[in-house]
C-alpha positions as CSV (number, residue, x, y, z in Angstrom):
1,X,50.8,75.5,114.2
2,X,49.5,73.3,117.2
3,X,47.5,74.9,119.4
4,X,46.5,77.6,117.7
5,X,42.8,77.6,116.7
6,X,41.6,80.1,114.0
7,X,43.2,81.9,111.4
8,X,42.0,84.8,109.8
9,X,41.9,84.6,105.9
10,X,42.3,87.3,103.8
11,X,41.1,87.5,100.2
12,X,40.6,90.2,97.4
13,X,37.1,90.8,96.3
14,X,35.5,91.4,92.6
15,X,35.5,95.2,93.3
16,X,39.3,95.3,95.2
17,X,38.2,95.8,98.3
18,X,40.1,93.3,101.3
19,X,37.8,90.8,103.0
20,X,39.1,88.9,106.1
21,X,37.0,86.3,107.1
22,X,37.8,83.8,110.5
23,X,38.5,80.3,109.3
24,X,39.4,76.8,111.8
25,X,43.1,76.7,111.6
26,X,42.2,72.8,113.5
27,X,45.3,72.9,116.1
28,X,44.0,69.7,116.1
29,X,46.1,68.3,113.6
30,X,49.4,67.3,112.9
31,X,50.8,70.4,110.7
32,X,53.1,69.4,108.0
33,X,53.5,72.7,106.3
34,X,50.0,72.8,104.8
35,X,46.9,74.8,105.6
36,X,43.4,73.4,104.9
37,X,40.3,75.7,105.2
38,X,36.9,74.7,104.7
39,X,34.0,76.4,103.0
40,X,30.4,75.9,101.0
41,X,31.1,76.4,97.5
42,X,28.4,79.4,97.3
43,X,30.7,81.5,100.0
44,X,32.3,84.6,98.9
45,X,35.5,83.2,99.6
46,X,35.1,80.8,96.7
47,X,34.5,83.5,94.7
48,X,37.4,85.6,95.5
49,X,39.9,83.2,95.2
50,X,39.3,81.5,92.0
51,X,39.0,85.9,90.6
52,X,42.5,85.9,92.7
53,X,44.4,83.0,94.4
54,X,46.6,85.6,96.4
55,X,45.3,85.6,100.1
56,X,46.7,86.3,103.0
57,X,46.5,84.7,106.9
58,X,47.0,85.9,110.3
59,X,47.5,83.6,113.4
60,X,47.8,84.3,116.8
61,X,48.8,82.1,119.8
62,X,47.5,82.3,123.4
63,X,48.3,85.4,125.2
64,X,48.2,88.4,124.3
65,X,49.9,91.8,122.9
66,X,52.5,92.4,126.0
67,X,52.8,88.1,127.0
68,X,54.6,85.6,125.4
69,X,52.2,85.1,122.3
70,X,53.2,84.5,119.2
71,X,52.2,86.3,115.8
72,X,52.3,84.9,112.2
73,X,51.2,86.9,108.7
74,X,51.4,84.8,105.5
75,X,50.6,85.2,102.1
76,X,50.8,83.0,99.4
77,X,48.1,81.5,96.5
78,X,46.2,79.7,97.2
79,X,44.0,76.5,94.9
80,X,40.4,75.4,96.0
81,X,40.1,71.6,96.3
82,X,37.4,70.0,95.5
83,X,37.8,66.6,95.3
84,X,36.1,65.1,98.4
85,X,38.9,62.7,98.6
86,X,42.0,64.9,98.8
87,X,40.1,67.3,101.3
88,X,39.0,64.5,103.6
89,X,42.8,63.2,104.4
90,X,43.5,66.0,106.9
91,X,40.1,65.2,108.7
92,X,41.1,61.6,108.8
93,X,44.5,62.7,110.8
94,X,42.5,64.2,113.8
95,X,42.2,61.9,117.3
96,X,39.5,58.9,116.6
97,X,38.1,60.3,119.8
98,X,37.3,63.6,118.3
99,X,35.7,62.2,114.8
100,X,33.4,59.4,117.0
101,X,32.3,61.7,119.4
102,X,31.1,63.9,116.8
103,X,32.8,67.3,117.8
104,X,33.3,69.4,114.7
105,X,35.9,72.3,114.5
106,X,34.3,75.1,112.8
Protein backbone atom coordinates (compact mmCIF):
# COMPACT_ATOMS: atom_id res chain seq x y z
CA UNK A 1 0.00 0.00 0.00
CA UNK A 2 3.11 2.40 -0.41
CA UNK A 3 2.61 5.16 -2.37
CA UNK A 4 -0.76 5.31 -2.51
CA UNK A 5 -2.20 8.29 -0.56
CA UNK A 6 -5.97 8.29 0.18
CA UNK A 7 -8.51 5.83 0.42
CA UNK A 8 -12.00 6.20 0.19
CA UNK A 9 -14.00 4.77 3.17
CA UNK A 10 -17.28 3.48 2.92
CA UNK A 11 -19.76 3.13 5.74
CA UNK A 12 -23.60 2.41 6.25
CA UNK A 13 -25.55 5.24 7.85
CA UNK A 14 -28.55 5.17 10.61
CA UNK A 15 -31.08 5.47 7.77
CA UNK A 16 -29.13 2.78 5.12
CA UNK A 17 -28.04 5.03 2.92
CA UNK A 18 -23.95 4.52 1.69
CA UNK A 19 -21.61 7.36 2.73
CA UNK A 20 -18.02 7.35 1.29
CA UNK A 21 -15.91 9.72 2.86
CA UNK A 22 -11.88 10.35 1.72
CA UNK A 23 -9.60 9.21 4.46
CA UNK A 24 -5.23 9.44 4.47
CA UNK A 25 -4.31 5.95 3.58
CA UNK A 26 -0.38 7.60 4.89
CA UNK A 27 1.74 5.77 1.89
CA UNK A 28 3.96 6.96 4.37
CA UNK A 29 4.18 4.03 6.39
CA UNK A 30 5.45 0.71 6.39
CA UNK A 31 2.09 -1.47 5.60
CA UNK A 32 1.89 -4.67 7.42
CA UNK A 33 -1.54 -5.71 6.47
CA UNK A 34 -3.33 -3.15 8.67
CA UNK A 35 -5.20 0.09 7.84
CA UNK A 36 -5.42 2.93 10.26
CA UNK A 37 -7.81 5.90 9.70
CA UNK A 38 -8.19 8.80 11.70
CA UNK A 39 -11.23 10.82 12.81
CA UNK A 40 -12.83 13.22 15.74
CA UNK A 41 -15.06 11.22 17.73
CA UNK A 42 -18.19 13.60 16.94
CA UNK A 43 -17.76 12.60 12.94
CA UNK A 44 -20.36 10.67 11.26
CA UNK A 45 -18.09 8.02 10.56
CA UNK A 46 -17.96 7.23 14.37
CA UNK A 47 -21.31 6.89 14.31
CA UNK A 48 -21.78 4.65 11.51
CA UNK A 49 -19.50 2.24 12.36
CA UNK A 50 -20.04 1.52 15.93
CA UNK A 51 -24.41 1.22 14.29
CA UNK A 52 -22.39 -1.18 11.69
CA UNK A 53 -18.63 -2.21 11.70
CA UNK A 54 -18.97 -3.39 7.93
CA UNK A 55 -17.24 -0.70 5.69
CA UNK A 56 -15.82 -0.79 2.71
CA UNK A 57 -12.39 0.96 0.96
CA UNK A 58 -11.29 1.88 -2.43
CA UNK A 59 -7.59 2.71 -3.40
CA UNK A 60 -6.18 3.80 -6.38
CA UNK A 61 -2.53 4.11 -7.51
CA UNK A 62 -0.99 6.71 -9.87
CA UNK A 63 -2.23 6.75 -13.24
CA UNK A 64 -5.14 6.49 -14.44
CA UNK A 65 -8.18 4.39 -16.09
CA UNK A 66 -6.23 3.20 -19.44
CA UNK A 67 -2.26 3.34 -17.68
CA UNK A 68 -0.66 1.08 -15.57
CA UNK A 69 -2.69 2.00 -12.26
CA UNK A 70 -3.61 -0.20 -9.98
CA UNK A 71 -7.30 -0.66 -8.30
CA UNK A 72 -8.16 -2.24 -4.86
CA UNK A 73 -12.00 -2.62 -3.20
CA UNK A 74 -12.02 -4.06 0.32
CA UNK A 75 -14.46 -4.78 2.75
CA UNK A 76 -14.18 -6.02 5.97
CA UNK A 77 -15.33 -4.76 9.80
CA UNK A 78 -13.95 -2.75 11.09
CA UNK A 79 -13.33 -1.60 15.37
CA UNK A 80 -12.76 2.06 16.48
CA UNK A 81 -9.66 2.48 18.72
CA UNK A 82 -9.51 4.65 21.08
CA UNK A 83 -6.81 4.15 23.19
CA UNK A 84 -4.31 7.02 22.41
CA UNK A 85 -1.62 4.50 22.85
CA UNK A 86 -2.46 1.75 20.34
CA UNK A 87 -3.48 4.52 17.72
CA UNK A 88 -0.25 6.42 18.15
CA UNK A 89 2.20 3.33 17.17
CA UNK A 90 1.53 3.73 13.39
CA UNK A 91 2.32 7.56 13.68
CA UNK A 92 5.54 6.66 15.51
CA UNK A 93 6.64 4.40 12.27
CA UNK A 94 6.56 7.43 9.88
CA UNK A 95 10.30 9.15 8.81
CA UNK A 96 11.62 11.33 12.01
CA UNK A 97 11.97 13.83 9.34
CA UNK A 98 8.35 13.98 8.65
CA UNK A 99 7.09 14.00 12.51
CA UNK A 100 9.90 17.06 13.45
CA UNK A 101 9.19 18.97 10.59
CA UNK A 102 5.70 19.00 11.51
CA UNK A 103 4.00 17.90 8.17
CA UNK A 104 0.69 16.15 8.95
CA UNK A 105 -1.00 13.76 6.46
CA UNK A 106 -4.60 14.49 6.41
Amino acid sequence: MAGIDIAILSTHTEGGQIANRPMSNDGDVEYDGTSYYFTYEQARTVADIEAKPKVALGFTGEGGIFSGAIYVAVEGTTELIRDKAVFKAPLDKRPRSLVRQGRRHT
